[in-house]
C-alpha positions in Angstrom: -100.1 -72.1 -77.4 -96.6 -71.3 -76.0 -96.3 -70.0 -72.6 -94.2 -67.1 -73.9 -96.9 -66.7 -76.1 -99.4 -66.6 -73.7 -97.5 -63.6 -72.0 -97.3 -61.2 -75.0 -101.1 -61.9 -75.8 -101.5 -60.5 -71.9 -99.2 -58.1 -72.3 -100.5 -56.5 -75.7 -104.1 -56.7 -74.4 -102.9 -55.2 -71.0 -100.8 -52.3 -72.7 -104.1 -51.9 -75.2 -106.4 -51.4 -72.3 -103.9 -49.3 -70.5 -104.2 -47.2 -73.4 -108.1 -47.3 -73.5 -108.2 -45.9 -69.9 -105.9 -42.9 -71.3 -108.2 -41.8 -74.1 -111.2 -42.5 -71.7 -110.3 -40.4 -69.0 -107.6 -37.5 -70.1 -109.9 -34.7 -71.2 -107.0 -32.5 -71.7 -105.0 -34.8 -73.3 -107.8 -34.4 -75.9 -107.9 -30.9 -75.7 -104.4 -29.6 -75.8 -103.1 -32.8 -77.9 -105.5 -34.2 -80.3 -102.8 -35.7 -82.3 -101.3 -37.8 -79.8 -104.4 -38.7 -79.0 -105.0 -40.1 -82.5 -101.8 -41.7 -82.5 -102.8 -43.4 -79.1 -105.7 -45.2 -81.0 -103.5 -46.3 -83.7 -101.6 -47.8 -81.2 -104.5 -49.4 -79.1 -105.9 -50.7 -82.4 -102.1 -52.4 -82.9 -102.3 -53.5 -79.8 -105.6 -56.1 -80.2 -104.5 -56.8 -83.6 -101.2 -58.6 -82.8 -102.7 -60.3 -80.1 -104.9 -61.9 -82.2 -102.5 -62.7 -84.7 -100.0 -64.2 -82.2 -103.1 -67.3 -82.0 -102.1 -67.7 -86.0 -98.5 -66.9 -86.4 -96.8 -66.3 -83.6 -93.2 -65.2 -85.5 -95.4 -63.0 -87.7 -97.0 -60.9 -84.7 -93.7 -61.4 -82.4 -92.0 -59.4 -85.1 -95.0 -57.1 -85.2 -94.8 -56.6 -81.5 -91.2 -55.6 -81.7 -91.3 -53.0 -84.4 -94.4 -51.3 -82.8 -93.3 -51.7 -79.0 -90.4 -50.2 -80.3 -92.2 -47.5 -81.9 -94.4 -46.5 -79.5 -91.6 -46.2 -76.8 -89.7 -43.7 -78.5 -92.9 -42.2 -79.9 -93.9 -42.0 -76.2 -90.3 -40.9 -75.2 -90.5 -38.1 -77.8 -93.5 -37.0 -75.9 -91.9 -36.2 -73.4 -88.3 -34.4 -74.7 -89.9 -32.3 -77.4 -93.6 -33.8 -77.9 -95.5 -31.0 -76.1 -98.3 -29.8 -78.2 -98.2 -25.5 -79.3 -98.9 -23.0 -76.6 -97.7 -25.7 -73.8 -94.7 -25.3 -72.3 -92.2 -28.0 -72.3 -91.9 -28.2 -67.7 -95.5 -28.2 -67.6 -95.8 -30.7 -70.5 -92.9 -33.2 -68.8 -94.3 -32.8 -65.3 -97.8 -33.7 -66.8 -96.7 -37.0 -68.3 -94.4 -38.1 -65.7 -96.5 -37.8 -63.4 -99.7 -39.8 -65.1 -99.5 -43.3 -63.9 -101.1 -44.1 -66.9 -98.7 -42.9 -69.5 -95.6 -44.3 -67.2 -97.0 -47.7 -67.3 -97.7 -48.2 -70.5 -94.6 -46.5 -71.6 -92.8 -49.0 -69.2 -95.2 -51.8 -70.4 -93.8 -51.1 -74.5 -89.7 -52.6 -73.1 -91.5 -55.3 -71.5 -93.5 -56.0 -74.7 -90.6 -55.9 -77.1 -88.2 -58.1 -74.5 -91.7 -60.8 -74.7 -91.7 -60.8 -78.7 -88.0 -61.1 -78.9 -88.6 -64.4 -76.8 -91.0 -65.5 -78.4 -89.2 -65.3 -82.4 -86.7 -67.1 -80.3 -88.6 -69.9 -78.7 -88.2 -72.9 -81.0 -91.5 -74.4 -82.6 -91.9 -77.6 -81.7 -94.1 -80.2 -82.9 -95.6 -82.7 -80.7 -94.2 -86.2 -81.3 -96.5 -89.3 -81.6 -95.2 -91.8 -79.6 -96.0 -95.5 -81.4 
C-alpha cells in the first residue's frame, strides 16, 4: 500500500468516527434535525466503505473520496447558510454549529480528504521490478 494511500484510509476512518461521536452524543441534533442526522449516517457508512475499497482499488475509491468529500463539504456548508431545520432560527442554528468542535472538524477534515484522493488518482502505480 502507498503512503498516500495509507493517509486517506486514516483520514476516511478518522472523519467516519468524527462523525460517530456526532450522532452519539448530539441529542438535539437528533431532536430538532433528524434529517441531517440521517444524512450524517449516510456519510459515516461512505466513510468505512471507501476505506476499504482504497485496500482494492485505490483510483476507484480516490475518485469516490473526492465526489463525497466534496459532497459532504457543501452539504455541511449548506448547513450552516440556509440548513437550519423549521422552527430554528438561522443565528441560533449558525452559532450552534460553529461552535461544535465536532462539526468544525469534520467539516475541515472533508478539504483535507478530497486534497488526499486527488493525490492519490495522481500518484503513479508502480510495479515492483525483479531484479535478475
Amino acid at each position: 500500500m502507498k503512503p498516500v494511500q495509507v493517509v486517506l484510509t486514516v483520514l476516511l476512518v478518522a472523519s467516519a468516527l468524527v462523525g460517530m461521536e456526532i450522532l452519539s452524543s448530539d441529542e438535539w441534533l437528533w431532536y430538532v434535525a433528524p434529517t441531517h442526522v440521517y444524512g450524517l449516517i449516510v456519510f459515516v457508512f461512505l466513510d468505512f466503505a471507501l476505506a476499504i475499497a482504497l485496500w482494492r482499488s485505490t483510483r476507484l475509491a480516490a475518485i469516490g473520496a473526492v465526489l463525497f468529500g466534496v459532497l459532504q463539504f457543501v452539504a455541511m456548508f449548506g448547513d450552516i447558510i440556509i440548513g437550519q431545520p423549521a422552527g430554528v432560527p438561522i443565528g441560533l442554528w449558525r452559532s450552534y454549529l460553529l461552535s461544535d468542535t465536532a462539526f468544525t472538524l469534520l467539516l475541515g477534515m472533508q478539504l483535507i480528504i478530497v486534497v488526499s484522493a486527488i493525490l492519490a488518482m495522481r500518484t503513479p502505480v508502480t510495479m515492483p521490478q525483479r531484479h535478475i
